[in-house]
N, C-alpha and C positions, 0 to 999 in steps of 0.2 A: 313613310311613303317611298322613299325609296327603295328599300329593300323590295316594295311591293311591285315598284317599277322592272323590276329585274324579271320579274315573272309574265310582263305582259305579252311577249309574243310567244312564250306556251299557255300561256290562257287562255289569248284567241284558239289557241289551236285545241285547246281542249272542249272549248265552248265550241267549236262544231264536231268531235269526235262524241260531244256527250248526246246528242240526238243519234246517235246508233245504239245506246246503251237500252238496251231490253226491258220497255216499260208492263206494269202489272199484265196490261190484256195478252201481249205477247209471252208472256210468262203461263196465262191462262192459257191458251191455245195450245201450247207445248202439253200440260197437263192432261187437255183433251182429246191428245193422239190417241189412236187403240193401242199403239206399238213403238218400239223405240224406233222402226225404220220410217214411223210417219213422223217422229218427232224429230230424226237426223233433216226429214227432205225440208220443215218446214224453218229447221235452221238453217239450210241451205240458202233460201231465201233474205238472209239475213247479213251480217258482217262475218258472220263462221262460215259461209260458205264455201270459199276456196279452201280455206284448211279440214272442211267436211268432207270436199269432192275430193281430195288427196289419202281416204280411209279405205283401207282394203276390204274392211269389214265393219260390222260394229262396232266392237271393242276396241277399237283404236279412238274413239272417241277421247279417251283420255289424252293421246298424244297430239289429235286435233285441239281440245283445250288449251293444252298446256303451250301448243306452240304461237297459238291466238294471245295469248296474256304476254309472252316472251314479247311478243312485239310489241305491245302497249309499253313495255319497261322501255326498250328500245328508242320506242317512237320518243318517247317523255324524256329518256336521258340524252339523246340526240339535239333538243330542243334548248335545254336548258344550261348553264354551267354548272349548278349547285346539283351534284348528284345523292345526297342526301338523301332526299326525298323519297326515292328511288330505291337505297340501299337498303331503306326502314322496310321495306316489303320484300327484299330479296335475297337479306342474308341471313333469316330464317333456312332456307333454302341449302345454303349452305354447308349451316351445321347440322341440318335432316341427312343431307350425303355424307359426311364427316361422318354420322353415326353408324348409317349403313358399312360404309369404309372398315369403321373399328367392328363391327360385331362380323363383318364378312370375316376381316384377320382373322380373329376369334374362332368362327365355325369352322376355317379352310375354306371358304366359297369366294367366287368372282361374281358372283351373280350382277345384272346391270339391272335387274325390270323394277328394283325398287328406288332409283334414283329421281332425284327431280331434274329437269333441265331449267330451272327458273332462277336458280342460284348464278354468280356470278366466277366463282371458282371453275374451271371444269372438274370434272369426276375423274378424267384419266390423271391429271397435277393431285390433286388430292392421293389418289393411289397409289402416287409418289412416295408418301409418306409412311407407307407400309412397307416401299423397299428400303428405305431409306435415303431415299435418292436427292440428294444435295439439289439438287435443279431444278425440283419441283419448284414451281410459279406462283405458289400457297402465301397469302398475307400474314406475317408471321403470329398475329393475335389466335391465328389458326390453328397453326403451326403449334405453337404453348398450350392451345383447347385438345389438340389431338395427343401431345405427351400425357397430360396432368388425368387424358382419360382415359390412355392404356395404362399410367401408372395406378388408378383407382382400379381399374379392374384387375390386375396382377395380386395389389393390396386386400383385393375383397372376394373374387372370383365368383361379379355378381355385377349382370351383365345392367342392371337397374341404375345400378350407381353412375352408368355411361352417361344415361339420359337423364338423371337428376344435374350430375357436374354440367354436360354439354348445356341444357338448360340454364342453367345459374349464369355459366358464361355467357351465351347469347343476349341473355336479357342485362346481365353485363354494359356487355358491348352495345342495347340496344340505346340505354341508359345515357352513354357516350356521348353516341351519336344525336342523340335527341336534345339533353344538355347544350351539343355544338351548333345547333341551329338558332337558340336564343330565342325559338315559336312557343309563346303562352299555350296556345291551341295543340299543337304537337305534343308540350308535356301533358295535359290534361288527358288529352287521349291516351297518353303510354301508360302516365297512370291508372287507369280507369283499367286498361289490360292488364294489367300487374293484376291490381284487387280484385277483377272477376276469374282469373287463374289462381289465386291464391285461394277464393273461395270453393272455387271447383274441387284444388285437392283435397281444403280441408274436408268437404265434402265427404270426396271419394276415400278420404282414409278414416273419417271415421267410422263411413260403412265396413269398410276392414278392420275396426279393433283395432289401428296402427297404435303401438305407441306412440306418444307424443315427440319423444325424441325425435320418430320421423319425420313430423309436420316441420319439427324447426327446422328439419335438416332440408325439406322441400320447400320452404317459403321462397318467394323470390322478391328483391327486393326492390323499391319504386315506385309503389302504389301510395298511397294516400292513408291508405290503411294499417296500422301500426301491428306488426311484429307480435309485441306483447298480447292484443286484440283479440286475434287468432289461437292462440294460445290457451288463454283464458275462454275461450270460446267450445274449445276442445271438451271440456269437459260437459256444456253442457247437452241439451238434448237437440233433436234436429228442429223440434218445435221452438226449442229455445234460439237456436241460432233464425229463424224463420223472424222469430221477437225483436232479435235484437238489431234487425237490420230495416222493422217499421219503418222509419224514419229517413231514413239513407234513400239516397239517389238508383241504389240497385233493389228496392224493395219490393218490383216486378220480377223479376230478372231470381230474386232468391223464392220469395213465396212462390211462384207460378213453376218454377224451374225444381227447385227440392222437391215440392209437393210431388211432382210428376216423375222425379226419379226413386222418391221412395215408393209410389204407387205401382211405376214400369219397371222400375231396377234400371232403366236408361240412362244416361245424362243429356239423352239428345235433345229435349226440351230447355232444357237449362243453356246447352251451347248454342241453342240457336237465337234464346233469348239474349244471349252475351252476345253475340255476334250484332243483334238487331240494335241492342244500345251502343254499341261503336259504331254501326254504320251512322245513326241517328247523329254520331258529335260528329263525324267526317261530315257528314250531309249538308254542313256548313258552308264548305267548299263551292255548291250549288247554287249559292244564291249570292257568292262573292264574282263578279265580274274577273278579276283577275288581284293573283296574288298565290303564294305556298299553300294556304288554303284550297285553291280551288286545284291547283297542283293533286296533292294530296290527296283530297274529296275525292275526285276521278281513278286515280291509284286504286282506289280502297272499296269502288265501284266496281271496275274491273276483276279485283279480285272476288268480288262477293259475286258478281255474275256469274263467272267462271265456278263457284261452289255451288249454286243455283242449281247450273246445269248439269252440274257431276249427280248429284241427289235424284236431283230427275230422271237423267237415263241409265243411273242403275238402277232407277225405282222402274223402270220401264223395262230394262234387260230381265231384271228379276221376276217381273209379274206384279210386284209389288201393288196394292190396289189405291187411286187416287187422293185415297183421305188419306192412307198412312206418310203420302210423302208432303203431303200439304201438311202436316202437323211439325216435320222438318225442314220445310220451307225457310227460308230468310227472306227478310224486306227487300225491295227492291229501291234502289238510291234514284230511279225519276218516277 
């Protein structure tokens, strides 16, 4: 209990931010704009407004996003002392720009338009690290991910192996941090991410003929799901892996999801069903009064809203036609 005491006066606080949070009908209505300018004005009306009425155009919509979530990390680490919570969502982020970083070195480019701003490093400390520059502001667990992944690509001159190593580290590091928390519920979750990324690649590399060497070299580890598992699994058929996971808590999530990516050659069904059974164990959070849970829950809402609406008005930008982006859709957390 008391640790759980620790969270009470961000819990009230989230327990009135979670009634702005985008329920189904609202989500409907965005769907049945004609156009993306009917669908900016009707988020206008909503918590995105100011950061809508600040777009010079459409396509800034992305930076309106992004800058709406920045503040939910803000508001929630502001509140709290355990920044933890916080860090499980944002240092992804991180090593997304790390990568960029290293593959710009690589091409000769500066380019900024593929950075995230939701990371906690900035981008111009990180670019430190390409001059070498001793004074860069960089956490040094960074710092060792940014060597070990120019050193692999020097090693291999195979810009893949960036995103495999940066990968392994992150989840790494996420493993850490999750560990240091001592939350049942948090490890359940990381795990659960683990096993449906690991099953994704297997996935995606058997549709490639990888060899298997490559699966080992891509697993990542954490999951619940054993190493050997996967492996063994490799050989068989995508029917057979469809088989072997009857019984398992992802038995939605793999039958609904392969089915439809051997059918489209997509994964988007599969990721969106991944996404919908991590939002389902955060969802937790919603109905705890106050606690890391309900912390958490709300994080993990936020961020799914904000992918929500990314789907949406490029489905919108695009022309895209209403079923196709409903089929893309993720749950909604109220």
């Amino acid at each position: 209990m008391g640790r759980e005491l620790e969270f009470l006066y961000v819990s009230s606080r989230i327990k009135t931010l979670e009634t702005a949070l985008l329920g189904k009908s609202a989500i409907d209505r965005l769907m049945e704009a004609e156009g993306p300018e009917e669908a900016l004005k009707l988020l206008g009306d909503t918590d995105y407004g100011p950061d809508m009425a600040e777009m010079e155009n459409i396509y800034d919509f992305e930076k309106a996003l992004e800058k709406s979530l920045k503040r939910t990390f803000k508001t929630i680490s502001d509140s709290m002392k355990d920044f933890r919570l916080v860090r499980f969502f944002t240092l992804k982020n991180d090593y997304h720009n790390l990568k960029v970083i290293i593959k710009n070195k690589i091409l000769g480019l500066e380019g900024k338009d593929y950075f995230s701003g939701l990371g906690e490093v900035p981008a111009e400390e990180l670019q430190k690290l390409v001059l070498e520059d001793i004074t860069a502001s960089v956490p040094e667990s960074i710092k060792n991910a940014y060597r070990k992944a120019v050193q692999v690509y020097e090693e291999t001159q195979d810009s893949q192996q960036i995103d495999l190593l940066l990968d392994r580290i992150l989840f790494e590091e996420l493993a850490e941090l999750v560990e240091s928390t001592k939350e049942v519920f948090l490890k359940e979750y990381f795990a659960a991410m683990v096993d449906l990324t690991n099953i994704r690649t297997m996935v995606r590399l058997m549709q490639m003929k990888a060899d298997a060497r490559i699966l080992e070299k891509s697993l990542l580890s954490g999951g619940s799901l054993k190493r050997d598992a996967f492996i063994k699994l490799y050989a068989e058929s995508m029917q057979g892996v469809i088989d072997a996971f009857a019984s398992s808590p992802y038995r939605k999530v793999v039958e609904e999801g392969i089915s439809s990516w051997m059918d489209s050659g997509s994964p988007a069904v599969f990721e969106k069903l991944s996404d919908d059974y991590l939002l389902n164990l955060a969802r937790r959070g919603l109905y705890k009064p106050y606690g890391p849970e309900t912390v958490f829950g709300y994080l993990a809402a936020r961020e799914n809203e904000t992918k929500i609406l990314r789907i949406i008005l490029v489905g919108k930008i695009n022309g895209i036609s209403s079923e196709m982006i409903k089929e893309r859709l993720r749950d909604v957390y109220v």
